[in-house]
C-alpha positions as CSV (number, residue, x, y, z in Angstrom):
1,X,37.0,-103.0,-43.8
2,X,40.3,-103.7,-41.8
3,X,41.1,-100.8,-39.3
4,X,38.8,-98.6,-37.4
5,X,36.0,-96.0,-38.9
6,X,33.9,-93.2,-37.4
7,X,32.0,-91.7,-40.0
8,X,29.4,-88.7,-39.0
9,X,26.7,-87.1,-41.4
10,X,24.9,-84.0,-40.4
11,X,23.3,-81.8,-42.6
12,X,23.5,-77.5,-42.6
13,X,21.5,-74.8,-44.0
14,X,24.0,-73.0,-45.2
15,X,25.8,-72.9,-48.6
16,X,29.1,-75.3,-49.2
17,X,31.1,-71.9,-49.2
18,X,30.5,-71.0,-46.2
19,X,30.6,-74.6,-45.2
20,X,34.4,-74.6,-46.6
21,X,35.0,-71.5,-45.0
22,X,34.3,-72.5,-41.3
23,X,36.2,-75.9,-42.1
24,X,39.5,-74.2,-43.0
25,X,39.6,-70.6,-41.8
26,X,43.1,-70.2,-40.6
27,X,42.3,-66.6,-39.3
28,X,40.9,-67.1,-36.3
29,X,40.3,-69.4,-33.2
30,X,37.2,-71.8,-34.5
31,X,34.9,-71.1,-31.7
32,X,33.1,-73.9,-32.8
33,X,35.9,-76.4,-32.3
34,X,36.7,-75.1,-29.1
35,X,38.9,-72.1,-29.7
36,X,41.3,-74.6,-31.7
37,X,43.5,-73.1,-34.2
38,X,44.0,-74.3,-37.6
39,X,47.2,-73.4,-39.6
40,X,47.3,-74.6,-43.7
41,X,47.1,-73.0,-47.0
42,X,45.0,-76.2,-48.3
43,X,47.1,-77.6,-51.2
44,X,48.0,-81.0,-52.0
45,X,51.2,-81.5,-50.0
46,X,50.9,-78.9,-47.5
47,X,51.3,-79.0,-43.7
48,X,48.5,-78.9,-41.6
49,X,48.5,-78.2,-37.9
50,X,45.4,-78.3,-35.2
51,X,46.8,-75.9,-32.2
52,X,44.5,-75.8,-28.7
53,X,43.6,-72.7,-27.7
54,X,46.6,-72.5,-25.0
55,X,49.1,-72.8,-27.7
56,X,49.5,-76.5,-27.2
57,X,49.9,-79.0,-30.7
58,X,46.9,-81.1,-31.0
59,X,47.3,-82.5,-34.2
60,X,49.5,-82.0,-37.5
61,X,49.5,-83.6,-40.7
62,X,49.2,-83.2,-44.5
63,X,46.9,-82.2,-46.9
64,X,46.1,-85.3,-49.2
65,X,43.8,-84.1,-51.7
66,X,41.5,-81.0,-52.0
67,X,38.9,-79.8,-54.1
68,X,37.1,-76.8,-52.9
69,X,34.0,-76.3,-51.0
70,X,34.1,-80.1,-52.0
71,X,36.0,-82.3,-50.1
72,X,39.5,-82.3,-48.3
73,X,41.5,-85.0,-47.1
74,X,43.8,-84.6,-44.2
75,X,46.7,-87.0,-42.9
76,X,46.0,-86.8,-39.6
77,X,48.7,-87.4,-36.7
78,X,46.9,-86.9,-33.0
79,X,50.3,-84.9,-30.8
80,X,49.3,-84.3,-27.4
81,X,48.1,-88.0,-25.9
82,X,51.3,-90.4,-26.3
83,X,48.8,-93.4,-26.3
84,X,47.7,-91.7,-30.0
85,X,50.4,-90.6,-31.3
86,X,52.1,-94.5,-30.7
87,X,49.2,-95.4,-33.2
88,X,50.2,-93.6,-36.1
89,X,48.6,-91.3,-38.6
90,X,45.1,-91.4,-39.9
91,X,43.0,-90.0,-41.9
92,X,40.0,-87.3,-42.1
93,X,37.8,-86.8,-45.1
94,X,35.6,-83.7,-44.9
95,X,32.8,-83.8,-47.9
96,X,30.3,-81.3,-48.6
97,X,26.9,-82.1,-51.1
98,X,24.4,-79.2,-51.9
99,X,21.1,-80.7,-51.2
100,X,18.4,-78.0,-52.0
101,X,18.7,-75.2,-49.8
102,X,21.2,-77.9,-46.9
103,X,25.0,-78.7,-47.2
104,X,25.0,-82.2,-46.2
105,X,28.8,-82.7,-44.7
106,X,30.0,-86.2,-44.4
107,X,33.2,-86.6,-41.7
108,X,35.1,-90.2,-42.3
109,X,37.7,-90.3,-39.7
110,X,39.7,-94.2,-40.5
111,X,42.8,-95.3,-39.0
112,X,45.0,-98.4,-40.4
113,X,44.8,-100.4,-37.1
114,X,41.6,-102.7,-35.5
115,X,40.2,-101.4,-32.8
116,X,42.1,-97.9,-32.3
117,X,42.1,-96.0,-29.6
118,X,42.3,-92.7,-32.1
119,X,38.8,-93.4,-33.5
120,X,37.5,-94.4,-30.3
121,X,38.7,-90.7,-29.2
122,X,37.2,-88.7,-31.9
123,X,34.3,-90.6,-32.0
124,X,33.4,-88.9,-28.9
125,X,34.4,-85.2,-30.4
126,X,33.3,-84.6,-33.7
127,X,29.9,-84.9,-32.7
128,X,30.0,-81.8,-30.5
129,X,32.5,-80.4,-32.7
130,X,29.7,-80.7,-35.3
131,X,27.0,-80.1,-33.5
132,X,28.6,-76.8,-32.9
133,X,29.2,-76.0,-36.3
134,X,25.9,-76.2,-37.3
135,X,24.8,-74.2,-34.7
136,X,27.0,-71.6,-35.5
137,X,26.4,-71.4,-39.4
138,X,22.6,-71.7,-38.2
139,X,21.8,-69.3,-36.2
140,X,25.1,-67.2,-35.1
141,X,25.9,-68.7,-31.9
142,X,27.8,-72.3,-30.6
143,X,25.7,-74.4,-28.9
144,X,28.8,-76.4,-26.2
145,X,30.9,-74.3,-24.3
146,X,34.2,-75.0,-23.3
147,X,35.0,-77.0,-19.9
148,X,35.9,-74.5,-17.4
């Protein structure tokens, strides 16, 4: 494959609605994600914006294809570090697959160039993103806190 890839499996007892749900709630800060705000209405075409929680862009992009409680894919532009944002856009595929009484979600993160620093980056955050996620669809409560 040319370009880079981070791809993260984890696997959630939970159903995929609620799965979907958490993934693109637009209602409220995701407490899993760090208090990050998401703004879409998940159609093909559509804007989609990642906001910090101190109002600050993270990320924006576009909705590329959805099917849902399924799988999303997002054109995704990082905004706040200039040495992302000179990279260019990549892209995020979120995919959900009952397995018995587990949602097992699939994260695929690529970007166009070798070696970029974008991947790198998120490679390090969707883990504890993740991890968080689960936790919170688990058993009520995030598991990562917030640096102070």
């Amino acid at each position: 494959m040319a370009g880079s890839q981070f791809v993260y499996v984890t696997f959630i007892r939970t159903t995929p609605q609620r799965l979907w749900d958490a993934l693109t709630d637009t209602k409220a800060p995701m407490d899993y994600w760090f208090g990050c705000r998401q703004e879409s209405d998940w159609k093909v075409g559509s804007r989609w914006t990642l906001t910090m929680s101190d109002g600050r862009i993270a990320d924006t992009g576009t909705i590329l294809e959805i099917e849902p409680n399924k799988r999303a894919v997002i054109e995704w532009h990082n905004q706040f570090k200039p040495e992302y944002t000179a990279e260019g856009p990549a892209r995020c595929v979120y995919e959900l697959e009952q397995m018995a009484d587990v949602v097992k979600l699939t994260i695929t993160h690529t970007h166009p160039r070798e070696n970029a620093k974008y991947i790198e980056a998120v490679s390090g955050g969707w883990p504890k993103i993740l991890s968080n996620l689960k936790s919170l669809l688990e058993s009520g409560a995030i598991i990562l806190k917030p640096a102070a």
